[in-house]
C-alpha angles and dihedrals in degrees: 000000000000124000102250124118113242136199084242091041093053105044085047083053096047089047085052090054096050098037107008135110130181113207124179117193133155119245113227112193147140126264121197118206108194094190096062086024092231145118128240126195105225128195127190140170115247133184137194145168120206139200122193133171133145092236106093099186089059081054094058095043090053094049080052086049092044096045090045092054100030106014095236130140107208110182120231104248135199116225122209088270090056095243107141113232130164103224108211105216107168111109090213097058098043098049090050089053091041091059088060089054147298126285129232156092095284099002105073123094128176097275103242083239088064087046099050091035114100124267096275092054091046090049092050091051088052095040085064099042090051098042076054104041121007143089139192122227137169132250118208072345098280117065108068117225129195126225141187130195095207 
Protein backbone atom coordinates (compact mmCIF):
# COMPACT_ATOMS: atom_id res chain seq x y z
CA UNK A 1 0.00 0.00 0.00
CA UNK A 2 1.94 3.22 -1.33
CA UNK A 3 1.08 6.52 -0.44
CA UNK A 4 -0.18 7.70 -3.34
CA UNK A 5 -3.58 8.85 -3.71
CA UNK A 6 -5.55 6.86 -6.22
CA UNK A 7 -8.72 7.39 -8.20
CA UNK A 8 -10.11 4.03 -6.03
CA UNK A 9 -8.39 5.43 -2.70
CA UNK A 10 -9.90 8.43 -2.94
CA UNK A 11 -13.43 7.68 -3.85
CA UNK A 12 -13.24 4.83 -0.78
CA UNK A 13 -12.15 7.57 1.12
CA UNK A 14 -14.89 10.00 -0.04
CA UNK A 15 -17.72 7.02 0.65
CA UNK A 16 -16.06 6.76 4.35
CA UNK A 17 -16.54 10.20 4.81
CA UNK A 18 -20.21 10.23 3.77
CA UNK A 19 -21.23 6.89 5.31
CA UNK A 20 -18.30 5.66 7.40
CA UNK A 21 -17.66 5.26 10.92
CA UNK A 22 -14.06 3.86 12.96
CA UNK A 23 -14.82 2.22 16.37
CA UNK A 24 -12.04 0.69 18.74
CA UNK A 25 -13.19 -1.37 21.50
CA UNK A 26 -11.64 -3.96 23.35
CA UNK A 27 -13.21 -7.83 23.09
CA UNK A 28 -13.66 -9.49 26.45
CA UNK A 29 -14.30 -13.06 26.12
CA UNK A 30 -13.63 -16.67 27.50
CA UNK A 31 -11.09 -19.04 26.24
CA UNK A 32 -11.25 -22.81 27.11
CA UNK A 33 -8.34 -24.57 27.11
CA UNK A 34 -9.32 -28.88 27.14
CA UNK A 35 -5.93 -29.94 27.76
CA UNK A 36 -5.50 -28.00 31.54
CA UNK A 37 -9.30 -28.17 31.75
CA UNK A 38 -9.54 -24.51 32.57
CA UNK A 39 -10.89 -21.11 31.43
CA UNK A 40 -8.98 -18.00 30.65
CA UNK A 41 -10.58 -14.18 30.25
CA UNK A 42 -9.21 -12.98 27.63
CA UNK A 43 -9.09 -9.08 26.38
CA UNK A 44 -8.04 -7.94 23.42
CA UNK A 45 -7.99 -4.49 21.20
CA UNK A 46 -10.05 -4.58 18.11
CA UNK A 47 -10.57 -2.19 15.34
CA UNK A 48 -12.87 -1.78 12.64
CA UNK A 49 -14.20 0.79 9.70
CA UNK A 50 -17.74 0.47 8.37
CA UNK A 51 -19.44 1.32 5.80
CA UNK A 52 -22.98 1.16 5.72
CA UNK A 53 -25.57 2.42 3.22
CA UNK A 54 -29.10 1.00 1.98
CA UNK A 55 -28.06 1.02 -1.36
CA UNK A 56 -26.73 -2.34 -2.01
CA UNK A 57 -25.54 -1.84 -5.17
CA UNK A 58 -23.12 1.17 -3.70
CA UNK A 59 -22.01 -1.66 -1.35
CA UNK A 60 -21.04 -3.74 -3.93
CA UNK A 61 -19.39 -1.14 -5.85
CA UNK A 62 -17.28 -0.17 -2.68
CA UNK A 63 -16.16 -4.02 -1.90
CA UNK A 64 -15.11 -3.76 -5.79
CA UNK A 65 -13.25 -0.32 -4.78
CA UNK A 66 -11.83 -1.83 -1.74
CA UNK A 67 -10.63 -5.30 -3.49
CA UNK A 68 -9.04 -3.09 -6.76
CA UNK A 69 -6.96 -0.92 -4.43
CA UNK A 70 -6.27 -3.63 -1.35
CA UNK A 71 -7.11 -6.59 -2.55
CA UNK A 72 -9.71 -7.39 0.30
CA UNK A 73 -13.08 -9.02 0.12
CA UNK A 74 -15.03 -7.71 2.84
CA UNK A 75 -18.72 -9.49 2.86
CA UNK A 76 -22.24 -7.08 3.01
CA UNK A 77 -23.70 -7.82 6.40
CA UNK A 78 -26.96 -7.41 7.96
CA UNK A 79 -26.93 -5.78 11.86
CA UNK A 80 -29.54 -6.57 14.32
CA UNK A 81 -31.54 -3.52 12.94
CA UNK A 82 -31.44 -4.89 9.69
CA UNK A 83 -29.24 -1.78 8.06
CA UNK A 84 -26.77 -3.32 5.61
CA UNK A 85 -23.34 -2.23 6.21
CA UNK A 86 -19.65 -3.88 4.82
CA UNK A 87 -17.25 -3.80 8.16
CA UNK A 88 -13.76 -3.33 7.06
CA UNK A 89 -11.44 -5.64 9.77
CA UNK A 90 -7.84 -5.87 8.24
CA UNK A 91 -5.43 -3.86 10.22
CA UNK A 92 -3.54 -3.08 7.13
CA UNK A 93 -6.12 -1.60 5.39
CA UNK A 94 -7.54 0.48 8.19
CA UNK A 95 -4.58 1.89 9.29
CA UNK A 96 -3.79 2.81 5.95
CA UNK A 97 -7.06 4.44 5.67
CA UNK A 98 -6.68 5.96 9.38
CA UNK A 99 -3.53 7.75 8.40
CA UNK A 100 -5.91 9.89 5.37
CA UNK A 101 -8.38 10.97 8.14
CA UNK A 102 -11.13 9.75 11.09
CA UNK A 103 -14.38 8.54 10.54
CA UNK A 104 -17.25 9.56 11.91
CA UNK A 105 -20.47 11.61 12.14
CA UNK A 106 -18.59 15.03 13.33
CA UNK A 107 -15.16 13.83 13.23
CA UNK A 108 -14.24 13.53 9.20
CA UNK A 109 -12.46 16.37 7.23
CA UNK A 110 -11.27 16.32 3.45
CA UNK A 111 -7.75 14.58 4.07
CA UNK A 112 -4.78 17.71 2.69
CA UNK A 113 -3.53 14.55 -0.01
CA UNK A 114 -7.17 14.73 -1.69
CA UNK A 115 -6.78 18.67 -1.69
CA UNK A 116 -3.20 18.96 -3.33
CA UNK A 117 -3.90 15.98 -5.55
CA UNK A 118 -4.97 16.92 -9.28
CA UNK A 119 -8.83 17.33 -10.48
CA UNK A 120 -9.41 13.49 -11.23
CA UNK A 121 -8.31 12.50 -7.86
CA UNK A 122 -10.63 15.50 -6.16
CA UNK A 123 -13.82 14.26 -8.40
CA UNK A 124 -13.34 10.96 -7.40
CA UNK A 125 -13.28 12.05 -3.68
CA UNK A 126 -16.56 13.84 -4.30
CA UNK A 127 -17.97 11.21 -6.42
CA UNK A 128 -17.81 8.99 -3.24
CA UNK A 129 -19.14 11.75 -0.51
CA UNK A 130 -22.04 12.48 -2.69
CA UNK A 131 -22.96 8.48 -3.79
CA UNK A 132 -22.94 8.39 -0.03
CA UNK A 133 -24.51 11.31 0.85
CA UNK A 134 -26.22 13.66 -1.92
CA UNK A 135 -28.85 14.17 -3.44
CA UNK A 136 -30.20 16.30 -6.66
CA UNK A 137 -33.11 18.28 -6.51
CA UNK A 138 -34.79 20.92 -8.70
CA UNK A 139 -35.21 24.14 -8.32
CA UNK A 140 -38.92 26.12 -10.34
CA UNK A 141 -38.38 22.32 -12.00
CA UNK A 142 -35.91 23.09 -14.19
CA UNK A 143 -32.33 24.28 -12.61
CA UNK A 144 -30.66 21.14 -10.74
CA UNK A 145 -29.28 21.75 -7.55
CA UNK A 146 -26.81 19.50 -5.42
CA UNK A 147 -27.13 18.76 -1.86
CA UNK A 148 -25.38 17.18 0.79
CA UNK A 149 -26.57 16.12 4.11
CA UNK A 150 -23.21 16.45 5.76
Amino acid sequence: MSDNMTLGKAEILGLLCAEGNYRGYIAIYFEKNRKRKAVYLRECWKEIVEFSNTDVTLLRHFVSLLFKEYGYKPKIVKSNNNVLRVCITKNNVIRDLLKYTDFGCLKWSIPSSILKSDHLVKAAFIRGFFDGDGSVDYVDKKIPRIRFGS
